[in-house]
PADREN-928390 format. One record per residue (C-alpha): residue number from 1; x, y, z; chain. Coordinates in steps of 0.05 Angstrom, whole numbers, always signed. Layout:
BEGIN
 seq     xx     yy     zz mol
 NUM      X      Y      Z   A
...
// end
This chain:
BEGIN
 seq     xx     yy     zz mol
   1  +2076  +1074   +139   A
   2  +2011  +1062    +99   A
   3  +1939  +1088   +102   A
   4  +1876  +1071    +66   A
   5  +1852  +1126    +10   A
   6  +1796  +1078    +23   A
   7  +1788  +1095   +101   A
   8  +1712  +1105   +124   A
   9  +1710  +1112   +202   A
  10  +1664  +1062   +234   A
  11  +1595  +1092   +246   A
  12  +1594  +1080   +325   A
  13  +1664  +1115   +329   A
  14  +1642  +1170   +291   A
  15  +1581  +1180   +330   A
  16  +1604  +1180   +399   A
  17  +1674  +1225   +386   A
  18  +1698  +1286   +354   A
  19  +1753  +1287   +306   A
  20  +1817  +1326   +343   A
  21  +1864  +1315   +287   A
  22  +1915  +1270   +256   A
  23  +1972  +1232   +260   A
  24  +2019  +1201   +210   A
  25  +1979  +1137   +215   A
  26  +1912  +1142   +258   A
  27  +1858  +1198   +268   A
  28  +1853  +1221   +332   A
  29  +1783  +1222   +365   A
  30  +1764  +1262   +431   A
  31  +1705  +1209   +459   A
  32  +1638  +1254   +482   A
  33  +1647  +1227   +548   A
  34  +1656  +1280   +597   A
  35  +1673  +1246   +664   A
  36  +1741  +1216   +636   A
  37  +1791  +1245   +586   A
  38  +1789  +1194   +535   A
  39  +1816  +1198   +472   A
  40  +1819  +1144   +409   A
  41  +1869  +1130   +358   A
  42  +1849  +1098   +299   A
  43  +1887  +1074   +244   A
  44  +1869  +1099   +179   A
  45  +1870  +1030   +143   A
  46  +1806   +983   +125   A
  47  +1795   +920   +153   A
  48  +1848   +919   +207   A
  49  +1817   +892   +279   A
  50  +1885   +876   +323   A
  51  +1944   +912   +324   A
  52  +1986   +852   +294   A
  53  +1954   +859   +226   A
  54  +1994   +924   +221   A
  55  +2061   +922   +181   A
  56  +2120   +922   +235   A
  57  +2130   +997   +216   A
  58  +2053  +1015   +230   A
  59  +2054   +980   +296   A
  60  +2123  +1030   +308   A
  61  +2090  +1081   +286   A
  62  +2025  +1069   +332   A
  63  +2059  +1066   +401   A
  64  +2094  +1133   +381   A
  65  +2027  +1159   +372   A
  66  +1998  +1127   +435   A
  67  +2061  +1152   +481   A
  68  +2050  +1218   +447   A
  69  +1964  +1225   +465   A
  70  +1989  +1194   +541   A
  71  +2039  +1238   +554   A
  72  +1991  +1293   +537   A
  73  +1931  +1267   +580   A
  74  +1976  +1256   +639   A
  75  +2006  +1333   +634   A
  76  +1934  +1355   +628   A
  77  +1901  +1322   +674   A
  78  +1947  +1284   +724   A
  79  +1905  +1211   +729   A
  80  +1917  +1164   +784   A
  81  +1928  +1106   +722   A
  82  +1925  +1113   +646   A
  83  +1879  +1065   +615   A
  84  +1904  +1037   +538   A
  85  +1864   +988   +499   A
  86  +1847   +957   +444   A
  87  +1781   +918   +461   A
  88  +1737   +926   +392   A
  89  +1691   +868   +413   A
  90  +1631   +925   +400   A
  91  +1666   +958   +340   A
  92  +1713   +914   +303   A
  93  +1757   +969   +266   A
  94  +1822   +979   +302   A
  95  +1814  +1037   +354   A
  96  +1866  +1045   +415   A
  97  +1821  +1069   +478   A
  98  +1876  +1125   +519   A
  99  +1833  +1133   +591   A
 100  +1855  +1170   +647   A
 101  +1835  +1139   +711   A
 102  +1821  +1179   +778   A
 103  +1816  +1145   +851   A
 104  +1754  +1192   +858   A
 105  +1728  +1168   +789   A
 106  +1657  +1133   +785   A
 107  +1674  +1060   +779   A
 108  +1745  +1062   +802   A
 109  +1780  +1021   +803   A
 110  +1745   +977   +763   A
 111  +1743   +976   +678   A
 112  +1699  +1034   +652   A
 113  +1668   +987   +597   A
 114  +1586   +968   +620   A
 115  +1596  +1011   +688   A
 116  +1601  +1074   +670   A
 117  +1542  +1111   +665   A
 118  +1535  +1152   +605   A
 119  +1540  +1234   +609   A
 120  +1562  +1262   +552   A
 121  +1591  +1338   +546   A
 122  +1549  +1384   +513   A
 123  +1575  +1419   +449   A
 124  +1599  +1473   +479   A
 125  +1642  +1438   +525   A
 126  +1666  +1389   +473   A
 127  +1681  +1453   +437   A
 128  +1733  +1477   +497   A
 129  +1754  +1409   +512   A
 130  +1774  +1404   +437   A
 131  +1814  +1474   +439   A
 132  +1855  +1453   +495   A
 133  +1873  +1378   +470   A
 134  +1881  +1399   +405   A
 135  +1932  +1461   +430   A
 136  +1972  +1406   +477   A
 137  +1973  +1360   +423   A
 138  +2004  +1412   +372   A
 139  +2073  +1398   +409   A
 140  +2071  +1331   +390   A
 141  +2114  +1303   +332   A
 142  +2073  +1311   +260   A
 143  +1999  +1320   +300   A
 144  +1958  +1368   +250   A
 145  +1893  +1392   +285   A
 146  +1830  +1391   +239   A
// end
């Protein structure tokens, strides 16, 4: 597994998330959001855009990280469906989109992306929301909080 000494988070991602912590390979981002859990892994390597530019052992390495931030969204907060993408058509550095999905949510069922309207927790409760991910997350494999 490689990462980038070089690694500078993309501006967008870094202004619409908080940093929980890290894996192996990829930060891991809580998105200021507050109608959806959403969280974002991002590889820490420069100018990857699709998961297939990752060696064979990265894109291992990746899904173990994504099955380990779904498995903690769904024991948290039970969705309906668990949204996981890689769109990037906004941002082109890697990112991996994990989006629980309600029945009762906004826009269900359709995609979140251009539909949802924007409301954004404050600090406080991006604070709390950061304390309990970031606890849950803990008993994942190699997860160090920041």
């Amino acid at each position: 597994m490689s990462t980038d000494a070089t690694f500078q988070l993309h501006p967008q991602l870094a202004a619409d998330t908080t940093c929980l912590g890290h894996y192996p390979l990829s930060d891991v981002l809580l998105c200021r959001e507050g109608q959806l859990p959403w969280i974002i892994l991002v590889p820490r390597q420069m100018g990857i855009r699709e998961i297939y530019e990752l060696s064979d052992a990265d894109q291992i390495q990746l899904l173990r990280e994504s099955s380990a931030v779904s498995r903690v969204i769904k024991a948290l907060y039970q969705p309906d469906k668990l949204n996981i993408a890689a769109i990037g058509n906004m941002v082109p550095q890697l990112h991996l989109h994990h989006v629980g999905r309600f029945s009762r949510d906004p826009v269900w069922p359709a995609p979140i992306w251009g539909r949802l309207t924007a409301s954004w927790r404050s600090e406080e409760q991006q604070q709390a929301e950061m304390r309990k991910l970031q606890q849950a997350l803990a008993d994942t494999a190699d997860f160090i909080a920041a």
